[in-house]
N, C-alpha and C positions, 0 to 999 in steps of 0.2 A: 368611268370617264370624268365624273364630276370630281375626283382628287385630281385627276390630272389637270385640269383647267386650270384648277385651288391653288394648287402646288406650282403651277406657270406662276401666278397671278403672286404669289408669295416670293416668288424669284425676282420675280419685276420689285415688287414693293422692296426687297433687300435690297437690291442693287440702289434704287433713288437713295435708299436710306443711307449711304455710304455717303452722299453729299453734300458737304455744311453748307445747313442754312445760315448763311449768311446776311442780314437785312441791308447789305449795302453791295451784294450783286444785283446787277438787272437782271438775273433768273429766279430772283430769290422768289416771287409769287407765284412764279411757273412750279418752280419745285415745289412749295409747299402746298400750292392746289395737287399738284400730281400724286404725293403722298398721301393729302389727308383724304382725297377721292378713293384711293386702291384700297385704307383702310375702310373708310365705308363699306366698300364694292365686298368685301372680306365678311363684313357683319350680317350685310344683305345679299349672298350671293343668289342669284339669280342665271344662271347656265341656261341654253339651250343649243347641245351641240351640232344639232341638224337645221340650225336657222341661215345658214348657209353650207352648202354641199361640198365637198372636198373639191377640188379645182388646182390644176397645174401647170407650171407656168414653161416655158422652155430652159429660163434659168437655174430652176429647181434641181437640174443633172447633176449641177454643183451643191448640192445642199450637204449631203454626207461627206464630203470632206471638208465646206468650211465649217460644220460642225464637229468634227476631229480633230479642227485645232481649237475648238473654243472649250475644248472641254481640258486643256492645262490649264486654261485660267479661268472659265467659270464651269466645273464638272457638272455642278447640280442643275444649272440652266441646261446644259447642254443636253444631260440626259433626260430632262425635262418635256425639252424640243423634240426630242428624238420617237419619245412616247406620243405627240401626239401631231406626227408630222404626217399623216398620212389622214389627219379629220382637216387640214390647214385649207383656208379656201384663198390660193394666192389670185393676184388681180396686180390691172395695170392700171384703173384709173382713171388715164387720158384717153383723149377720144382719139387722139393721132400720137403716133409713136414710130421715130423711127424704126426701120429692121434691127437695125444693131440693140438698140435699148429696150426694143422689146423682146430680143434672144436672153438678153442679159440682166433685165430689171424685172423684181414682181415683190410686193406687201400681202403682208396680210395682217386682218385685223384679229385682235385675241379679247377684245373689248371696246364695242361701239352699242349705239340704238339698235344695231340689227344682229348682234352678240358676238362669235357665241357666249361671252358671258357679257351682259345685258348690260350697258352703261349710259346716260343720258348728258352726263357731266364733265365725262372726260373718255377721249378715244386713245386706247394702247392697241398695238402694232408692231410687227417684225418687217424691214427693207430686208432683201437678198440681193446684189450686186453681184456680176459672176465678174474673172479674170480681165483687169484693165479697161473697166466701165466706167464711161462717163454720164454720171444724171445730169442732165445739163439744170442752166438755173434758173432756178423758178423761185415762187413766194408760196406763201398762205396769208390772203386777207385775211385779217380779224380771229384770227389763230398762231395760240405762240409753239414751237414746238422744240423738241429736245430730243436727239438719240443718245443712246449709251452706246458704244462700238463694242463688240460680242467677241468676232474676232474677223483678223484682216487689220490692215492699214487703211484708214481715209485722210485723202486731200480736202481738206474744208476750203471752198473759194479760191484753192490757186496757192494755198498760201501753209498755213500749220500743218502738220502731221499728226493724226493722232490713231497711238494703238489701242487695242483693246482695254478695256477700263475708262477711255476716256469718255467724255460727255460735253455735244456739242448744243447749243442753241442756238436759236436761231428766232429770232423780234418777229412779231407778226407783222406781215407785208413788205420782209426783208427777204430780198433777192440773195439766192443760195445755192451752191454746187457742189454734186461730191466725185469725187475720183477714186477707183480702186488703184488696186497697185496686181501681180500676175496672180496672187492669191484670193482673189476676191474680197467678201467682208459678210457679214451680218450684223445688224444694226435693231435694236430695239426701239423704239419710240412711244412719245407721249404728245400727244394733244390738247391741249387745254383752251377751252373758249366760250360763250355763252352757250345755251343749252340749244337757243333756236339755230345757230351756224354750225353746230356739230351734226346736229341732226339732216344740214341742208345742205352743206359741201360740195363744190365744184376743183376739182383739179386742175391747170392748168397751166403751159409753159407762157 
């Protein structure tokens, strides 16, 4: 079990690393916390995969086929996912949730304070969106965050399209939406922010 976390967690770290840091984006600090944290996470791993219990979400029906299609364009993630999709502790979150988005919306965390591999400094994470979901728009105070799109199409705010490979950010305490298209999406994510709001997060629209 502890390769297969390792082996997520080196998937994630590959994929940021395809990103030029750049020091005149405003993601540029985001990114290179998010790297130099996962390589840390890599030297000091720390796992426990029962610190949270497998947990499923209504959306999850759709998980084996949007991982069907992520696996043309990232195989090794995919099959990655696939190994250990059945330890995954998905969640919503928010304390209200419509019908609809709660059939259709659920996260899980692959690296926070409460694990399953142990992190203080930075939260990594999988979004699942099922067929023509809307997450309506929300923020994160005091937390900057970024997905990678895995596979599926997203409408970022009404506005770009981006396929799989892309990478969206998003400013901490900037209002944010995403849109599926009929094939759903999978989304990786990263969090970045002091170690006392990682550990103390509130979700909310």
């Amino acid at each position: 079990m502890k390769s297969d976390w390792e082996a997520l967690l080196v998937n994630y770290l590959r994929l940021y690393q395809n990103f030029s840091l750049n020091e005149n984006h405003k993601y540029y600090d985001h990114l290179k916390t998010t790297i130099v944290e996962m390589e840390n996470l890599l030297e000091n791993l720390e796992i426990d995969p029962n610190s949270k219990k497998p947990m499923s979400k209504p959306v999850c029906r759709h998980l084996d086929s949007i991982i069907d299609r992520s696996l043309y364009v990232f195989p090794s993630l995919g099959y990655n996912i696939r190994e250990i999709m059945q330890g995954l502790h998905w969640e919503h979150g928010y304390e209200e949730l419509s019908q609809d988005l709660a059939n259709n919306f659920a996260y899980a965390e692959i690296a926070s304070p409460e694990g399953p591999i142990k992190s203080h400094e930075l939260i990594l994470g999988m979004v699942l969106l099922g067929p023509n979901c809307n997450y309506p728009e929300h923020k994160h105070d005091k937390i900057e965050e970024s997905y990678i799109v895995i596979s599926g199409d997203i409408i970022h705010n009404g506005n770009a399209v981006f396929p799989p490979g892309s990478l969206i950010f998003n400013e901490e305490g900037k209002n944010h939406q995403l849109v599926t298209s009929e094939k759903g999406a999978l989304l990786i994510y990263s969090w970045t922010a002091k170690k006392e709001v990682l550990e103390d997060f509130e979700m909310s629209f």
